[in-house]
N, C-alpha and C positions, 0 to 999 in steps of 0.2 A: 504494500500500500504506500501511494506519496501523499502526503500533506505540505499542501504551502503555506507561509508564515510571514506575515507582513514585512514589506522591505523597511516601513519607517515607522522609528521609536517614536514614543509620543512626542520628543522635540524636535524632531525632523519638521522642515517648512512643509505644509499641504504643497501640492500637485495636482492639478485635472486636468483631464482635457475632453474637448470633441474633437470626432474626425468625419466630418460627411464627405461623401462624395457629390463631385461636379458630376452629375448625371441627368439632371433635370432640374425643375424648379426646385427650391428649398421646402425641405417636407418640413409641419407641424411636429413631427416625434422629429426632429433636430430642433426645433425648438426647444421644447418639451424637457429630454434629457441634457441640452447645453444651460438649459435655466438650473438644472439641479444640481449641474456641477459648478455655473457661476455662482448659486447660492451657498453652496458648497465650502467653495473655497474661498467667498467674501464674508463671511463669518468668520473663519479658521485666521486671515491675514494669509492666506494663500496666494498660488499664482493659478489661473484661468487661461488654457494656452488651445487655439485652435490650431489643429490640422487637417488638410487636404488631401484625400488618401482618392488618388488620381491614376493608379495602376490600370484600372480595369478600361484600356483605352476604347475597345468599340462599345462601350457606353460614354464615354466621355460628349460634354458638350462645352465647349470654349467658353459660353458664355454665364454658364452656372457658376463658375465662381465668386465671381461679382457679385450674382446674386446673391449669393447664399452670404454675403458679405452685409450686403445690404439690408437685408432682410432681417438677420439678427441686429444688426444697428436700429433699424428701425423698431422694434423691441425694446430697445433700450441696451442691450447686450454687447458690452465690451470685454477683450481680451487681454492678457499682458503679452503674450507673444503668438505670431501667428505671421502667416505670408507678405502680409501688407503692413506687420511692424515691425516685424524682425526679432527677437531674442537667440541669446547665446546658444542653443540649441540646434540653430537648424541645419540645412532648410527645412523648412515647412509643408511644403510638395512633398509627397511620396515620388513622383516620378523624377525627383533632382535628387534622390537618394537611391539611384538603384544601383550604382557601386559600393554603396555600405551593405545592401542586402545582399550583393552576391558573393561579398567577403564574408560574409556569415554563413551564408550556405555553403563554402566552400568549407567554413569550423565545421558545422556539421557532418559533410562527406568525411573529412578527417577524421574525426573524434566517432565515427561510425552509428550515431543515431540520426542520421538521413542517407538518402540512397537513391543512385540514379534510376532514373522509371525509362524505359525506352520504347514500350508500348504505346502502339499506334490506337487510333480513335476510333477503331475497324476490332482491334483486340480487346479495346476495353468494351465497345457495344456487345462482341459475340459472347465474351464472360458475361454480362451484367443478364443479357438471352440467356445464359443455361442457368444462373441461378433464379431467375425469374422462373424459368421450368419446374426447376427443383425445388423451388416456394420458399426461396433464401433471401434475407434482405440483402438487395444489391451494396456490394461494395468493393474497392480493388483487391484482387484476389491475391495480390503477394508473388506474380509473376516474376519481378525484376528485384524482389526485394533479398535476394544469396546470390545474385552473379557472381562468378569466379571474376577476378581480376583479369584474365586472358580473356574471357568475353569482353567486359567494361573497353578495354582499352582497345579490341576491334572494332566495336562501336564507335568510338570518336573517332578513329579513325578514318570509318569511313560516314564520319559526320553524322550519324544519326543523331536525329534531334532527340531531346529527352526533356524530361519534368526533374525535378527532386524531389524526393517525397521522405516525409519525416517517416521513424521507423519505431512504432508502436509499439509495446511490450505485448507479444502472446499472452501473457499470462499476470492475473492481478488486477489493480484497481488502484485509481487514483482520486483522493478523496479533495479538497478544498472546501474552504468557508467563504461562503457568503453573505455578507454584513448583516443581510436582511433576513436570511433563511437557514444560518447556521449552517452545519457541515452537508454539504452534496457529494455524493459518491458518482463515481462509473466503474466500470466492468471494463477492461480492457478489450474483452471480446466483442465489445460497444463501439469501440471506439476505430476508425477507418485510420488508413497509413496516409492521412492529407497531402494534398500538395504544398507545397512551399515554394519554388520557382516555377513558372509555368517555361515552357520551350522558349517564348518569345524574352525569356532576360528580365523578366518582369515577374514580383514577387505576386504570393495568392496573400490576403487578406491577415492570414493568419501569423506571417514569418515578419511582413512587416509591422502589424500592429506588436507583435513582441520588442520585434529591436527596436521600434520608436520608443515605445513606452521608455524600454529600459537607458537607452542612451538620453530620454530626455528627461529621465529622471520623476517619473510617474508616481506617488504615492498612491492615488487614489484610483482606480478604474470604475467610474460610473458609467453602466449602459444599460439599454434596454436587454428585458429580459429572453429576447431570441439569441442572445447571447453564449448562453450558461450551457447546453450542449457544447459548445466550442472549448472552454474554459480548459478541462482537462487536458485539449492540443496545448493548450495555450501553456500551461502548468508541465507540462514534459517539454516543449520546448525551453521556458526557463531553465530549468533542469539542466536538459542539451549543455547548456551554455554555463552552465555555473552561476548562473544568476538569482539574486530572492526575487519574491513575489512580491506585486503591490496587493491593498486591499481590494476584493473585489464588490461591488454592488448591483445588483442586478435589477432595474426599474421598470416594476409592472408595466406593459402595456398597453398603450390607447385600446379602446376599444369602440365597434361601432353598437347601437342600441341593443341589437343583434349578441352580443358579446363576440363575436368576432373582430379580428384583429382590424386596425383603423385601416380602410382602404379607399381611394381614391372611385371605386365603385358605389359607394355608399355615401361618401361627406367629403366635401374639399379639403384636398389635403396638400395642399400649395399655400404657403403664405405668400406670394405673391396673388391669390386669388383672396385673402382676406385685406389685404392691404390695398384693391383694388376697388372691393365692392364694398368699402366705406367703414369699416371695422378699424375700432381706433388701437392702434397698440396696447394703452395700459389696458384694454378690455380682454384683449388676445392674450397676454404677459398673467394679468390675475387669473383666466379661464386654466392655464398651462398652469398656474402655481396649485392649484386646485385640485391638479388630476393626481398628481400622487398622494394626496391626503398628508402633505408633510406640515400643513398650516394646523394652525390648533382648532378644537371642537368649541362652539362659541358659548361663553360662559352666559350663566342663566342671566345678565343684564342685557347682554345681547341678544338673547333669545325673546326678552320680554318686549322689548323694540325691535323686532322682526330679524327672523333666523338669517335672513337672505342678505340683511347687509355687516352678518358678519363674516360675510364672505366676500369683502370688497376692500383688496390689499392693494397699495403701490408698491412698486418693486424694492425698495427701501424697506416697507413693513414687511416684504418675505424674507427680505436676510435677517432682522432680528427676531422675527416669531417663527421662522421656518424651522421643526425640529425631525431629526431621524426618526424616533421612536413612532411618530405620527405616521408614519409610508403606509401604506396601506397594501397588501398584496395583491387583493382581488383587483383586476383587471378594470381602473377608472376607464368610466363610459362618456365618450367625447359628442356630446351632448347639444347638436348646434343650437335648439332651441334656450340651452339655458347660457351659452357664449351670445346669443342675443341679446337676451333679458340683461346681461351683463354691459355690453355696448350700448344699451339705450340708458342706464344708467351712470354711464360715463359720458353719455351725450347730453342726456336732461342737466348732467352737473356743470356742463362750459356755460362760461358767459355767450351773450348773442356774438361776441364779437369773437371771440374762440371758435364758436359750432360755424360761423359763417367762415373760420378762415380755414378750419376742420375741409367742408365742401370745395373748397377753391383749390384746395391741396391735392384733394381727390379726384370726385366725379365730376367737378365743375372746374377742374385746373384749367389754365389757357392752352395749352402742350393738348390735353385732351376734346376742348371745344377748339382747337385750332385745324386738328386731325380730321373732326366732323366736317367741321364745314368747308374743307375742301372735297367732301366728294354732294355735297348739295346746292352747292355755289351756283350752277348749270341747270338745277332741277326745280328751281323755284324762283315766282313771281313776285314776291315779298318777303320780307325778312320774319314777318309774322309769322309764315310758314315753316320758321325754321323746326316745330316742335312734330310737326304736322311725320314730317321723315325721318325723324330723329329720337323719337322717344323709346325705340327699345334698347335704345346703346344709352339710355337716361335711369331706365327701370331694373329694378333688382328680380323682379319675377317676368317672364312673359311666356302665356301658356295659349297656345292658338287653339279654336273648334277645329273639330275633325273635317270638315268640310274645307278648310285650310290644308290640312298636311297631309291628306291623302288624294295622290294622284290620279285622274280619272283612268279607271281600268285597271288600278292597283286595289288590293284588300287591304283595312287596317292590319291584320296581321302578317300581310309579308311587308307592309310597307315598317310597322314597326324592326321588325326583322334588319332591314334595310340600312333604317336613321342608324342601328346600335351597329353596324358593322361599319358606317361612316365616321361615327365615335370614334371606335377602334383604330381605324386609320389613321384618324387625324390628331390622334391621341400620341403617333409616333411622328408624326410628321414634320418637318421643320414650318415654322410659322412665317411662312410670304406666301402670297398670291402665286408665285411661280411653283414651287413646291406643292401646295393644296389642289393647284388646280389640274395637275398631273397625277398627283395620288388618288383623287374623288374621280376624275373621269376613269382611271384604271379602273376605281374597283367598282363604278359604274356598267363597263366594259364586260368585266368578270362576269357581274351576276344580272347581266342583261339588261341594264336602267338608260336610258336614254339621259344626254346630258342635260337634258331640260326639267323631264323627273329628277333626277339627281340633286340639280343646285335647285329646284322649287320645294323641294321638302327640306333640305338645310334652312332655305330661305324663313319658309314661316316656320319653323322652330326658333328660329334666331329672332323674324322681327315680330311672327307671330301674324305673318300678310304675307300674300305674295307680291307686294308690290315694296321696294324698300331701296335706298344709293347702292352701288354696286360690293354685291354679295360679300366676296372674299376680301377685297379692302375695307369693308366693315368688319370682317371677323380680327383682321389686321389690328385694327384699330380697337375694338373690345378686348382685343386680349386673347391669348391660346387659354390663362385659367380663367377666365369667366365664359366664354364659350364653351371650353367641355362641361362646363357646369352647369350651363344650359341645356345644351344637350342630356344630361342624365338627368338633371329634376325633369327633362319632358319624358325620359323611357318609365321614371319611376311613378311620376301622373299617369301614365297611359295605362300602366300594370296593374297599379290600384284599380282605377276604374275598370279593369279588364277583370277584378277579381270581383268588384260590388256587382256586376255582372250574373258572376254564374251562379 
């Protein structure tokens, strides 16, 4: 059995960090868990350090770093080191650090707990086929894990590419503590011979969140709890390397009403889609301080002047009332109806001259009424009219009659069919007019929709008419998250009433 054992005495400085990835817009659970480790560590007199763990390149998207920069700014959420400040630690990029990780993996080959993998993507599917036959949980079967050294070195030889794969104990268990859950065990027979460098020179997940942590001097690891299966890799690579452990914390997960896990199928899960459709940070910031239950239970003064506004903290009141014991394990339910109720009380609270500067900032900035009316400029007789073509890129809900979105000769059910597989596509799509309008005629193309069905049913979903400025430089201009957002509150109205139906 291993057991890990905290790397810092109680007078060691705290440590935390986040690490998201540039892969899309910045998700709410990076919110979420970065709030828990800056409250974390601004309590303690801590340091607060972001990283950008940028390995996984065809998911990469250029411009999500910024974002996701921005987007915690706007939160209110600052760092002591990170990409765009610098501290003694870096870089801050995982992909400006892949010489560090492949001198560690080369410790590892050395020191004999990792191992070259040479298996091709043809031999891992035909293994993964027979134990799938044989009713075994797929996993790599340990092919390359005893090559003789006169094999290994024919291989490079003749250049075959490989992986690294760390190298598992057969036999045993490795236990760790988890701050919140006390001691967690696995089975070794649980546990898979992971990869650690992929072919491509570029570290997996797990080789580099260890050296990061430990080279940057990590006390604390606060994540989410889809984490804690991993942990044990994580605790034998330590090991590997001669290294202690930091504290681990593992933080319940968002959930949707549903109790399943928060998905962007279910509730907007872009904070640049809250930040868009008029939702004020401190609203966003107290709803996130909430969800782990780490705020205190409202003492009965509170409760006698209503339960509800003892739930309405500045970021300031969460680092001094914010306590550990408070976590909650069951899985907080991310609730938009009551981050509403929340936003409209931070809205009711501005002065007139705040809430009007609130709107100006947002859905009535100039940037945003400058956008509009360049595509209505041509389309109207008076300025009067400006509301006339423009009010669904104005409204937070727009829900068209059937008579609207269903194309003549189309049934609502394949048309519904249709809009969700439009979704989908444009769900991956890059956001310009040239890009969308090649991906929707494709998948138009595909499944037999003519281009004018096509863009008529995005149309009145989006303006809720079929008459509206031109289609996809509106969606431009609304946004890629409030558009998908649109699009799913209209599959999820259609489904309801599709069920009060039967």
């Amino acid at each position: 059995m291993t057991e890990n054992t905290a790397i810092a005495p109680p007078e060691a400085p705290i440590r935390v960090r986040i690490a998201p990835s540039p892969t899309g817009d910045p998700h709410v659970g990076t919110a979420y868990i970065g709030l828990i480790n800056f409250i974390y560590a601004r309590q303690r007199g801590g340091q607060f350090v972001l990283r950008i763990e940028d390995t996984d390149r065809a998911r990469f998207v250029a411009t999500s770093e910024q974002m996701i920069f921005d987007a915690l700014h706007w939160l209110g959420l600052t760092w002591d080191e990170g990409p765009d400040v610098g501290g003694p630690y870096g870089p801050y990029r995982q992909s400006e650090r892949t010489e560090i990780y492949r001198e560690h993996g080369d410790i590892l080959l050395a020191n004999g707990t990792a191992y070259r993998c040479f298996c091709t993507a043809e031999d891992l599917e035909a293994a993964r086929q027979r134990q799938i036959a044989a009713k075994l949980p797929p996993r790599y079967p340990g092919t390359c894990r005893d090559l003789d050294r006169a094999t290994i070195d024919s291989n490079l030889a003749e250049n075959r590419p490989f992986v690294i794969r760390m190298k598992v104990p057969t036999e045993g268990s490795t236990t760790f503590r988890d701050e919140l859950r006390g001691n967690v065990t696995f089975e070794h027979s649980n546990v898979d011979d992971q990869v650690l460098m992929k072919s491509d020179g570029f570290p997996t997940y797990h080789l580099a969140n260890v050296v990061d942590d430990h080279l940057m001097h990590i006390t604390d690891v606060i994540r989410a709890e889809e984490w804690i299966s991993s942990t044990p890799k994580h605790i034998l690579l330590y090991q590997a390397f001669g290294w202690q452990f930091p504290r681990f914390w593992h933080m319940p997960l968002l959930r949707n009403l549903d109790k399943s896990k928060i998905s962007k199928r279910k509730n907007p899960v872009s904070l640049v889609y809250y930040r868009q459709a008029g939702f004020l940070p401190q609203a966003v910031i107290n709803f996130l301080g909430l969800m782990g239950g780490g705020m205190p239970s409202p003492t009965p003064v509170e409760i006698v002047n209503g339960a509800k506004e003892s739930e309405i903290f500045s970021l300031d009141e969460m680092i001094q009332r914010f306590e550990v014991p408070n976590i909650r394990l069951g899985g907080p339910v991310f609730d938009l109806t009551k981050l509403r109720w929340l936003n409209s009380e931070y809205l009711r609270a501005l002065t007139p001259e705040a809430f009007f500067s609130a709107l100006r900032e947002t859905v009535l900035s100039d940037q945003y009424l400058r956008d509009i009316s360049t595509l209505i400029q041509t389309r109207i007789e008076t300025l009067g009219e400006f509301g006339n073509l423009t009010a669904f890129l104005l409204q937070d809900n727009v829900m068209p009659p059937q008579d609207v979105w269903v194309p003549k000769k189309r049934t609502p059910e394949e048309t519904l069919v249709f809009s969700a597989e439009q979704l989908a596509i444009l769900e991956v799509t890059e956001w310009t007019t040239a890009a969308m309008e090649l991906a929707l005629k494709k998948l138009g193309e595909e499944k037999t929709w003519s281009v004018k069905e096509n863009f008529m049913l995005l149309r009145a979903i989006l303006s809720g008419s079929t008459m509206s400025p031109p289609l996809l430089e509106s969606m431009v201009i609304f946004g890629k998250a409030r558009t998908l957002d649109r699009l799913r509150r209209f599959q999820e109205a259609q489904k309801k009433l599709a069920n009060t139906r039967k």
